[in-house]
SEKESE-44649 format. One record per residue (C-alpha): residue in three letters; x, y, z; residue number from 1. Coordinates in steps of 0.5 Angstrom, whole numbers, plus 500, padded with zeros to 3 digits. Example, Ala and Ser with C-alpha at 12.3 -4.5 7.8 and 13.67 -1.06 7.14 Angstrom:
2
+------+-----+-----+-----+-----+
| type |  px |  py |  pz | seq |
+------+-----+-----+-----+-----+
|  Ala | 525 | 491 | 516 |   1 |
|  Ser | 527 | 498 | 514 |   2 |
+------+-----+-----+-----+-----+
! end
This chain:
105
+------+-----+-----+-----+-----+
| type |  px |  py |  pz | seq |
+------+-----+-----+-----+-----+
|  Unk | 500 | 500 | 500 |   1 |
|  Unk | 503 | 507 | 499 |   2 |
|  Unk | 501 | 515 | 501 |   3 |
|  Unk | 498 | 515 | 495 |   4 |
|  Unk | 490 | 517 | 494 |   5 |
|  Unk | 485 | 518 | 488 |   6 |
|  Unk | 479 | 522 | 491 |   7 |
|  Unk | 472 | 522 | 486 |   8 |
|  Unk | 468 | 527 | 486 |   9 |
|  Unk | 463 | 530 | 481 |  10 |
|  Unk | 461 | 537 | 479 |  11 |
|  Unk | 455 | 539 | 476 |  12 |
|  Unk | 457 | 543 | 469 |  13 |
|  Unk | 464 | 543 | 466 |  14 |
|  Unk | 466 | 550 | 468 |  15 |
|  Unk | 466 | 548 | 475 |  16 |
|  Unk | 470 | 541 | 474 |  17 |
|  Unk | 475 | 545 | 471 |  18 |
|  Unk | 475 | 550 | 475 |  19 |
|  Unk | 475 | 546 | 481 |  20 |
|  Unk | 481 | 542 | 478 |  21 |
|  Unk | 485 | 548 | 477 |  22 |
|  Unk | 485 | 550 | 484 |  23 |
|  Unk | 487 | 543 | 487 |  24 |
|  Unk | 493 | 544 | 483 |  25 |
|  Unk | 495 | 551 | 483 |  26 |
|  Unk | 494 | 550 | 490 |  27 |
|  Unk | 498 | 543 | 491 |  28 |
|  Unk | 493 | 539 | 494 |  29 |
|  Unk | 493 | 536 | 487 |  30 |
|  Unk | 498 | 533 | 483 |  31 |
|  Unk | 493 | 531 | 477 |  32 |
|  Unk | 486 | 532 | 476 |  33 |
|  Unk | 482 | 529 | 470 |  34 |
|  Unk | 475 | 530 | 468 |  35 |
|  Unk | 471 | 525 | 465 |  36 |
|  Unk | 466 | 529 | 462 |  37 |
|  Unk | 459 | 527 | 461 |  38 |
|  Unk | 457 | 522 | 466 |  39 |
|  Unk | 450 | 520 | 468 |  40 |
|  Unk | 448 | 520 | 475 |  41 |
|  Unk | 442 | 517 | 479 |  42 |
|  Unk | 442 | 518 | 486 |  43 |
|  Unk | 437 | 519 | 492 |  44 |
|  Unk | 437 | 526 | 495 |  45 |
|  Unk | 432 | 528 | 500 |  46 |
|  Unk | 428 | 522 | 499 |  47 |
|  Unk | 428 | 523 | 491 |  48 |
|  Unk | 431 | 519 | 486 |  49 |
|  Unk | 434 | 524 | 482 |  50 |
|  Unk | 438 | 524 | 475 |  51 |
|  Unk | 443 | 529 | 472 |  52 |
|  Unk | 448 | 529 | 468 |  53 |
|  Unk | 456 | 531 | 471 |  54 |
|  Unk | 462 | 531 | 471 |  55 |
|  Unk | 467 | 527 | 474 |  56 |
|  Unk | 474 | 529 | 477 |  57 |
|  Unk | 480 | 524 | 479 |  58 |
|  Unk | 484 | 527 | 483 |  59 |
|  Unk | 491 | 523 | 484 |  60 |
|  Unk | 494 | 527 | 492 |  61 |
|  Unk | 497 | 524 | 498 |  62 |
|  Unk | 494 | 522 | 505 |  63 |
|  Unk | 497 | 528 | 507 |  64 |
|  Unk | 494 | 533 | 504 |  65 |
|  Unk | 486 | 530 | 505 |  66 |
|  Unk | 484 | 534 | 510 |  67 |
|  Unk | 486 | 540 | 507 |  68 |
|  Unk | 483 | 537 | 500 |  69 |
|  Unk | 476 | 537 | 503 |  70 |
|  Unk | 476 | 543 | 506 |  71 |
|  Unk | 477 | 545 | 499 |  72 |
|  Unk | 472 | 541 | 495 |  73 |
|  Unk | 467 | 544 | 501 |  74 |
|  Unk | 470 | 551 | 499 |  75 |
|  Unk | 469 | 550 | 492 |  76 |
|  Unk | 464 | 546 | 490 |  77 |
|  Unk | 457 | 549 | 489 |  78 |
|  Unk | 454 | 542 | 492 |  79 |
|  Unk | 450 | 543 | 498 |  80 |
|  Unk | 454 | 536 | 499 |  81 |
|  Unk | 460 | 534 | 495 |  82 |
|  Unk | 462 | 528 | 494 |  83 |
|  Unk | 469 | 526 | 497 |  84 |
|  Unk | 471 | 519 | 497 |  85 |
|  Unk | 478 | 517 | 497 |  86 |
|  Unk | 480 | 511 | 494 |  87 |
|  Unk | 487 | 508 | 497 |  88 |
|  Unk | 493 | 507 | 492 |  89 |
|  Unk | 496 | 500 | 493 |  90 |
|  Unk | 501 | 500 | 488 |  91 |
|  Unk | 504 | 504 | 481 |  92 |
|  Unk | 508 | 506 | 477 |  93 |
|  Unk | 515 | 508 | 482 |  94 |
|  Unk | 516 | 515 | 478 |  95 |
|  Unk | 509 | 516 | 477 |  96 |
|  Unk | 507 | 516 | 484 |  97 |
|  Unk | 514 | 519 | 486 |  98 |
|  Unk | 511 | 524 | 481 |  99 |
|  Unk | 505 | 525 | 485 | 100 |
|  Unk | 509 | 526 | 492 | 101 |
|  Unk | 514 | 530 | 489 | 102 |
|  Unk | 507 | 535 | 486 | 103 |
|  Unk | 504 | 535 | 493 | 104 |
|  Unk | 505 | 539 | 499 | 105 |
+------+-----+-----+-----+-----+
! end
């Protein structure tokens, strides 16, 4: 296992990805962020079931950071309730995830 995370969450149009994106890298809480365009989302939201079309960011970090990266997305995000779920890297490319660490403070 590794200090290396992926975090997802998903923003409601593409100017908020990218300038969510953005901010997490100029901000060093992120190495990378990919924005899968257009995916479709059905979820229940206060007692509703609920479809909308959103934009999912990918976000390669470190667990040192993931305290600062929520506040972030808290901030940012237009979301009454962003979603924020870490997945742990267990293993990679070496130079990748040195990449990762080495573009993270």
């Amino acid at each position: 296992m590794t200090d290396k995370r992926l975090v997802l969450t998903t923003c409601g149009s593409l100017e908020e990805a990218r300038s969510i994106a953005r901010a997490l890298v100029e901000r060093e809480l992120a190495a990378c962020v990919n924005i899968v365009p257009q995916v479709e989302s059905i979820y229940r939201w206060q007692g509703e079931v609920e479809t909308a079309t959103e934009h999912l960011l990918v976000i390669k970090t470190t667990v040192a950071v993931l305290d600062r990266l929520r506040e972030a997305l808290s901030e940012l995000h237009s979301y009454e309730l962003p979603e924020c779920i870490e997945i742990v890297i267990e293993d990679g490319s070496a130079a990748y995830l040195e990449w990762i660490g080495e573009s993270v403070r």
